[in-house]
N, C-alpha and C positions, 0 to 999 in steps of 0.2 A: 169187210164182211166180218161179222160178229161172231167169235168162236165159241159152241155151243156148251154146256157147263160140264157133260163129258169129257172135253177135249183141253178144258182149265183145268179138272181135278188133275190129270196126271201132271201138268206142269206143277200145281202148288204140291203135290207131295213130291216131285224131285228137288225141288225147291228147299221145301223143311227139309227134308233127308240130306240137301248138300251143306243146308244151315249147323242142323244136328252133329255131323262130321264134323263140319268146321269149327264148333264150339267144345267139341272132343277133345279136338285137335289144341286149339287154345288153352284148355285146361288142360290138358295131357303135359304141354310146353311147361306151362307156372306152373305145375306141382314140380315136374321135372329141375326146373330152374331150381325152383326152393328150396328143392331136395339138395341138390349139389351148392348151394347156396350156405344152408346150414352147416351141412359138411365140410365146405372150404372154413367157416367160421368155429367151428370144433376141432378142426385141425389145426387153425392158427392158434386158438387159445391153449388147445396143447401144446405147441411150438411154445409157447410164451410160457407156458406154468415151466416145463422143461428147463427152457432157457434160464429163469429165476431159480428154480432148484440147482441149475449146476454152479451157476455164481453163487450162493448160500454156502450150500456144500463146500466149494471151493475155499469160500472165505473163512470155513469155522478150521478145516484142516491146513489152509497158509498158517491162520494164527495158529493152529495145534502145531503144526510143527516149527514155528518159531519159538515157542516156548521149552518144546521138546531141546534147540538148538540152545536157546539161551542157559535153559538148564546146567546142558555139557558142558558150554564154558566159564560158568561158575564155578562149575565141580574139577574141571579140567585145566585150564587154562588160569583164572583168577584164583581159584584157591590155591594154587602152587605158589602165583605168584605172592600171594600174602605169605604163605609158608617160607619161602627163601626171605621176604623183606624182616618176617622174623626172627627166621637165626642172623641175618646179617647184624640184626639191631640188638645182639645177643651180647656186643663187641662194641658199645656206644664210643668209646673211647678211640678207638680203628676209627681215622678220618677215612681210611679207604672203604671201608664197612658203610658207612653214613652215605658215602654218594652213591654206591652202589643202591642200597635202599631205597635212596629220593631216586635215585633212575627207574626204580622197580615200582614204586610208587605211581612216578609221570606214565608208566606204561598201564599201570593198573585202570588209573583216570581215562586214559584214552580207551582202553579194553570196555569198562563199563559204562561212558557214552556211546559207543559204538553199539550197545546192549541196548540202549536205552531207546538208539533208535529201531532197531527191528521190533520193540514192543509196543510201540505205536501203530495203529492200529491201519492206519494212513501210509505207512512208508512205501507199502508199492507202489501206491499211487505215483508216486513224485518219481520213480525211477522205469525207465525205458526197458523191455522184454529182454534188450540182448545185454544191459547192465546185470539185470535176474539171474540170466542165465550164467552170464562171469561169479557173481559172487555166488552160486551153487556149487558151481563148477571149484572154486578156490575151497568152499569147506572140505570137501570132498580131498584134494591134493594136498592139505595140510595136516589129513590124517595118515598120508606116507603109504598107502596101503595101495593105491590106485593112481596113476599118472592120467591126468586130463588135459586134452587139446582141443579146443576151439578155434574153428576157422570161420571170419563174421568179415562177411567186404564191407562194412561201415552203413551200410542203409539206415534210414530213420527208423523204421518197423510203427509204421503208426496205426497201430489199436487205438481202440478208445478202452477206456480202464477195464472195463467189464472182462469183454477180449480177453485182454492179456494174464488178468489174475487168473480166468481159465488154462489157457494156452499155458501159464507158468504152470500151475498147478497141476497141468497132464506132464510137464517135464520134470516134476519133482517124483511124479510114482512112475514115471519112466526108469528116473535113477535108483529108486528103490527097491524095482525090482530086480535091477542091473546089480545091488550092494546085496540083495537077498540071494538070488537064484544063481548069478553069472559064475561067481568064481573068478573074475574079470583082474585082469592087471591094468589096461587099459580102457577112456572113454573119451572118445570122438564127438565133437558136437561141429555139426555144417548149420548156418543159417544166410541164409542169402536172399535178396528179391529177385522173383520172377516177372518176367517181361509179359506185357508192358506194363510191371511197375505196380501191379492189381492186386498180385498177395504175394506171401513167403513163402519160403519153405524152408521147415526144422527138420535134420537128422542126429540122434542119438543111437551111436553105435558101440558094442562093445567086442572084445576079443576073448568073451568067456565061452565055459563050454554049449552053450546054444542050446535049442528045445527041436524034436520032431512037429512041426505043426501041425499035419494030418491027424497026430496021434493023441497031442496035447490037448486037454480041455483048458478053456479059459476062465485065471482067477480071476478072483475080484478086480488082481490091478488091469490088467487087460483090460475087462469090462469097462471098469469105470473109464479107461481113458478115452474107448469106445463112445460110449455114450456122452463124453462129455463134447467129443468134438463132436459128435452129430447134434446134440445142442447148439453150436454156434456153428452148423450147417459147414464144418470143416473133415477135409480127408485126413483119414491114417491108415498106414499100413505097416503088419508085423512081419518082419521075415526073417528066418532063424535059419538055421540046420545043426543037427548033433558036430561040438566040435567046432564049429566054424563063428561061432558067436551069435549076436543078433542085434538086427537094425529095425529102428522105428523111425517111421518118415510120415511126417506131420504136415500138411498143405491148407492155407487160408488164407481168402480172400478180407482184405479191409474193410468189403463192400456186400458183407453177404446180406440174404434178405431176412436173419434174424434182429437185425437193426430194429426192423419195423414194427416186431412183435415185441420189443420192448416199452 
């Protein structure tokens, strides 16, 4: 039996109207999608501008303060040593004077290749995080003013270069602010892999007079160390108290997902 066009109209307009929705619906979804779609792509590209600023940044204050370092030990170290090959060679005639000299000499030679390679612009490349962290650690102890100990159970620590110039670069204004602020006679450094084997963890501790955190604003060095690890998507924590000193503990994975945004 043939339904009369009364009785079609109300089906064709539930009809359009359940179309209508459903095409709402549809384009409700893709704008939606797109929306968070862009977003996740805005977000990664800041992740990535980030990432590239803190390696930048990173890289112009390693060489700034290798130069800074090389400086001291021209001024310090090598000019002394030419001054004593001086007066020794005051005395040409003193065969004791003479070898003394050429000993003062072979030391100088080795002092200023040793120079020659931190001005290279490359050198940290070719050396491993927890090598970094020794030779910081040794300049630091040959100035007599500060005892340093490093506890390191031998793991690879494999960054890929980027990484680590970071990561070094937060332990150098770690120490810095430890030679500025601390008053510190003592500095502890832990580095060890965490199981299973996925990242590390850095601590830099000292036994100086410590900060109130609740009450303290944060410097620039703070900050920046801040920011750098959340750049390469890695944890840090500051924790201090009046007196008691303070400890920074540093945690990163080999495998984070800023990898990808590079």
């Amino acid at each position: 039996m043939l339904k009369s066009p009364s009785d079609i109209i109300p089906i064709i307009l539930i009809g359009t109207a359940i179309l209508l929705v459903l095409a709402l619906f549809i384009v409700s979804f893709l704008f939606t999608y797109q929306k968070k779609q862009m977003l996740y792509l805005r977000e990664k590209e800041q992740l990535r501008v980030n990432y590239e600023k803190a390696i930048s940044e990173s890289q112009l204050e390693v060489q700034e303060e290798t130069l800074k370092y090389v400086g001291r030990e021209l001024h310090d170290n090598i000019g002394q040593i030419l001054s004593l090959i001086k007066m020794n060679l005051h005395d040409p005639a003193n065969p004791d004077r003479v070898t003394v000299a050429k000993d003062l000499i072979g030391g100088a030679i080795q002092d200023v290749r040793s120079l020659s390679k931190n001005l290279n612009n490359d050198w940290a490349d070719d050396i491993g995080l927890p090598q970094l962290i020794m030779l910081e650690l040794e300049k630091i102890q040959r100035g007599g003013l500060i005892q340093t100990e490093l506890f390191y159970d031998g793991f690879p620590c494999p960054l890929d270069s980027k990484k680590k110039l970071i990561v070094f670069r937060v332990f150098q204004e770690s120490l810095n602010n430890i030679l500025k602020h601390a008053r510190a006679t003592e500095i502890t450094v832990q580095l060890h892999e965490k199981e299973p084997a996925e990242s590390f963890y850095l601590e830099i501790a000292d036994n100086g007079v410590g900060f109130d955190l609740q009450n303290a604003q944060l410097g620039s060095g703070l900050t920046n160390i801040r920011k750098r690890m959340e750049a390469i998507q890695g944890q840090v924590a500051v924790k201090s108290r009046v007196g008691s000193g303070t400890r920074t503990e540093i945690e990163l994975s080999y495998h984070s997902a800023t990898a990808s945004a590079n």
